[in-house]
N, C-alpha and C positions, 0 to 999 in steps of 0.2 A: 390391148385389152381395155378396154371403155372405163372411166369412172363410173363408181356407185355414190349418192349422196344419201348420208348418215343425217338424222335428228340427234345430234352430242344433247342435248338438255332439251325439253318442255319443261317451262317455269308452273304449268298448270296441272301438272302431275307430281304429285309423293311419293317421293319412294321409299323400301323399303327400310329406311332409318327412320321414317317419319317426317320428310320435311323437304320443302322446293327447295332450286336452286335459281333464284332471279336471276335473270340477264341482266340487268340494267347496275347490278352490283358484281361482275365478272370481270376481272382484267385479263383481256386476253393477251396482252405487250409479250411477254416472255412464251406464250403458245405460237404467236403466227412467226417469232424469231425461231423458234423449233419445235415445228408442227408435228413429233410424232408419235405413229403410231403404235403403241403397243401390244406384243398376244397378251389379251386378259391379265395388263396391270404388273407384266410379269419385269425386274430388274436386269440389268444389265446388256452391252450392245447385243447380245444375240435375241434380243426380247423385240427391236425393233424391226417392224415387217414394213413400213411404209410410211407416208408424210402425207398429213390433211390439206390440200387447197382449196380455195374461196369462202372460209372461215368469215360467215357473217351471221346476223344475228338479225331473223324474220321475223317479228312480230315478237310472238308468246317462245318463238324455235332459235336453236342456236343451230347450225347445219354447218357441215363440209364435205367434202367431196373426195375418198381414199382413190391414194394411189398407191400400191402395190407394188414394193422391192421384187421384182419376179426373178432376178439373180440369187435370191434369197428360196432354197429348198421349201423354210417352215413358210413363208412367205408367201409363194408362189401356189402354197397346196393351200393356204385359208383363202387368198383370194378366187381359187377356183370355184370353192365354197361358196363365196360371197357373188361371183358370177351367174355359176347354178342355184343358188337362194336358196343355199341349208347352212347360209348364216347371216343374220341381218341385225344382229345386235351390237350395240354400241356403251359404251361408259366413259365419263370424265374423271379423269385424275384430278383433285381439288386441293387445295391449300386453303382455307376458312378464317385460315389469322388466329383466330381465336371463337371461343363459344359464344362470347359476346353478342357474333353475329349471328347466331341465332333467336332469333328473335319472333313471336305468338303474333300471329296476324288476327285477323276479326273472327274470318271461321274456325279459331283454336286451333290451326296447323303451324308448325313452324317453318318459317322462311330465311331460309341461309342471303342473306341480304348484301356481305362482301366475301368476294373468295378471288383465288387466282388459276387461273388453267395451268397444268404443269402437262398433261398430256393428256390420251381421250386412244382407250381401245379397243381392239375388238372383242366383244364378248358371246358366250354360247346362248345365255340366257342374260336378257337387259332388265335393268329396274330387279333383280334381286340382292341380296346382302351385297354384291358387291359389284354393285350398277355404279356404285359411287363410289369413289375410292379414293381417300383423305388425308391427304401428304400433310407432315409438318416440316419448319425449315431452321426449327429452332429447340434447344431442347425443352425449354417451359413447353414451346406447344405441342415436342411431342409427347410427354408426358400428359396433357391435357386433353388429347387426341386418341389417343390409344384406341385403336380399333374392336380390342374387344370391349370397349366400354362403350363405345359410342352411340349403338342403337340401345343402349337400355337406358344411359342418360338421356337422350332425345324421346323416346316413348315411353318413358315414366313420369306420370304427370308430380309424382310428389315432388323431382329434382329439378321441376322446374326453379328454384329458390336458389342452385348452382349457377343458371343463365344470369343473375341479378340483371330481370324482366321486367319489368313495371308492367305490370298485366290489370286491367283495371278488372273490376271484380265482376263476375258472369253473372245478369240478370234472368229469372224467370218470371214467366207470368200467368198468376194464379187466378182464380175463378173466384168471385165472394165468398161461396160457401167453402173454399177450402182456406180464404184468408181469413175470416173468425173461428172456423175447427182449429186452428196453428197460433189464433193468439194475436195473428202481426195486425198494425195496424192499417183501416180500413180504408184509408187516403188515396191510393195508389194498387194497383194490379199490379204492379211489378216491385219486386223482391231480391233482394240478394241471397243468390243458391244457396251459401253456405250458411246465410241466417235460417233457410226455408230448411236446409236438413236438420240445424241444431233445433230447431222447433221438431220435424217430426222423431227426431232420436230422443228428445221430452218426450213427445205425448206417447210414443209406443215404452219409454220406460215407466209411465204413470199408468197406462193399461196394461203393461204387463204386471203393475203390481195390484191392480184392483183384480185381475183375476186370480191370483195368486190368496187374495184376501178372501172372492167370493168359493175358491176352491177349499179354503180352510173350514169357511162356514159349511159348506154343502158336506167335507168331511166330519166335521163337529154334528151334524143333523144325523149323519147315518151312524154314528156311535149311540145316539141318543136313542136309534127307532130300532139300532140291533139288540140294546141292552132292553127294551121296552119288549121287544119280540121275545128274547130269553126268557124276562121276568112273567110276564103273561102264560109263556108254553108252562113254565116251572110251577107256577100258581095251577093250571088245569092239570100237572098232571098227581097233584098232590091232591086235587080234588075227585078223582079216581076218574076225571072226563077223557084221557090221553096215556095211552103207553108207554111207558118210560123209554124202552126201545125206540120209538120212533118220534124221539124229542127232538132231531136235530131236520128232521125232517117236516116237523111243527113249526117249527121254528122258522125256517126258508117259508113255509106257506104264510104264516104273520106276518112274514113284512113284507111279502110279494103283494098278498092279496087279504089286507087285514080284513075285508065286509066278509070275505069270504069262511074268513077263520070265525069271524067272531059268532055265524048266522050258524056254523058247521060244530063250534068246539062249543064257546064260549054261552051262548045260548040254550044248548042244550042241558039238562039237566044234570047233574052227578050221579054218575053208574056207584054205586059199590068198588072195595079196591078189588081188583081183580082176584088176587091173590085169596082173598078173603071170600071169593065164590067158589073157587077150588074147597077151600077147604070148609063148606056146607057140604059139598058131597063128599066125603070120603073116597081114597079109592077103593077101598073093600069093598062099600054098596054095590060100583058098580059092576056087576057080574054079569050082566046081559046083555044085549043091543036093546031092547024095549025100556031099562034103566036107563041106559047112555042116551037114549034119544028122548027124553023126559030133560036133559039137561039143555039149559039157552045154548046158543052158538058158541057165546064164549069159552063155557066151561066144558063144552064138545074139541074146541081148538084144543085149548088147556093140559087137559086129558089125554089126544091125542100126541101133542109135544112130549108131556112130560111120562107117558107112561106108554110106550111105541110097543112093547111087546103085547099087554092086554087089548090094546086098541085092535091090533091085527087078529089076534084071538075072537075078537066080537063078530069080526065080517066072515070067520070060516064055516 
């Protein structure tokens, strides 16, 4: 059966812990002494299916070449897989020394910059959680190491302060009119990010308190034009220009459209109190329809409201 050649690492690709693995910081002494391979990472001798040869390092690629235990049952069925190409994936067993070597490059990635090969195996799916697989050989490291801690230490930017990084501080670069909106001084277009947030985390808590200030006001204005609108309805309808009944309904028309109240209520003259038209007519007088219709509109409503049985008596 033919060899396959494997890509074990591109240093220009991140994986899914968040961060390359350089060639130029890999020891591979203890790999090419025992080149092998493992099913996906798995311990102990039945885990190895085969031994990597011509283990070198092209460019940006680390490559080799599987060869396949074919005496080997699990062995013999993945490389058939690997033959017929419904498997082509690959991962490095790593040792890292310690976090130290992780270390923040210029594009904000981080690059695992010394490590040791320990093994490199087949995988179903490469470059996912565990495209990489991160042996310790010591117990500091392996408690340091710990796998399930690993991708969140590495893709959280707040722990980067765990790596003790020297990371110099990320510049942005702002436009005039946003460097005199923020304060900073006008010397320089470029800024340090974390001064350019604490500047706009100022200015959006000093705007949020001016609207907070113009909101109280615009509250305080409509207390003043509600109480203005009550007192107005309250004053017309003691002046007999407005129904007592439909005060609350005066009231909503005042301060929607005071021209319009004032051209409709306030303008107009004082009616008599209503009550006090009713009782100019008595209800005795009215005995007739030619009576009743002698009386204005109002005191025909009136009439009609308060006294439902005579009113139907007029129209029979």
């Amino acid at each position: 059966m033919s060899k396959h050649k494997f890509i074990l690492n591109d240093e220009t690709k991140v994986n899914q812990f968040g961060f390359r693995v350089l060639n130029l910081g890999i020891d591979l002494a203890r790999f090419r002494a025992n080149p092998v391979i493992l099913d996906y990472h798995q311990q102990g001798n039945a885990a190895v299916i085969g031994r990597w040869e011509n283990i070198q390092i092209e460019g940006s690629l680390l490559t080799a070449e599987a060869e396949f235990d074919d005496e080997d049952p699990n062995a013999k069925m993945i490389s058939g897989k690997v033959e017929r190409g419904f498997l082509r994936g690959c991962s490095l067993g790593l040792n890292p020394f310690s976090m130290n070597n992780f270390q923040i490059a210029p594009d904000e990635v981080y690059d695992l910059v010394k490590s040791e090969v320990l093994e490199a195996s087949i995988v179903a799916i490469p470059n996912n959680a565990n495209a990489i697989k991160l042996y310790a050989t010591t117990e500091d490291s392996m408690k340091e190491l710990q796998e399930s801690e690993i991708s969140q230490i590495l893709l959280t930017a707040s722990d980067i302060s765990n790596f003790n990084i020297n990371n110099s501080m990320k510049k942005i670069t702002l436009n005039l009119s946003a460097i005199a909106a923020l304060g900073l001084p006008g010397n320089s277009l470029e800024h340090d990010e974390s001064i350019v947030n604490e500047k706009i985390i100022n200015l959006k808590s000093e705007l949020d308190a001016a609207n907070l200030k113009i909101t109280g006001f615009q509250e305080l204005e409509n207390d003043k034009k509600a109480q203005l609108s009550a007192s107005t309805v309250k004053a017309d309808i003691i002046a007999g220009k407005i129904d007592a009944t439909k005060e609350a309904d005066y009231i909503k028309l005042h301060a929607e459209f005071p021209s319009i109240y004032k051209s409709t209520v306030t303008d107009v003259p004082a009616k008599s109190n209503l009550g006090a038209q009713v009782n100019t007519v008595p209800v005795g007088e009215v005995k007739d329809l030619e009576t009743f219709q002698k009386l204005d509109l109002t005191a025909q409503l009136e009439f009609k409201n308060g006294n439902p049985d005579q009113y139907k008596a007029l129209f029979k």
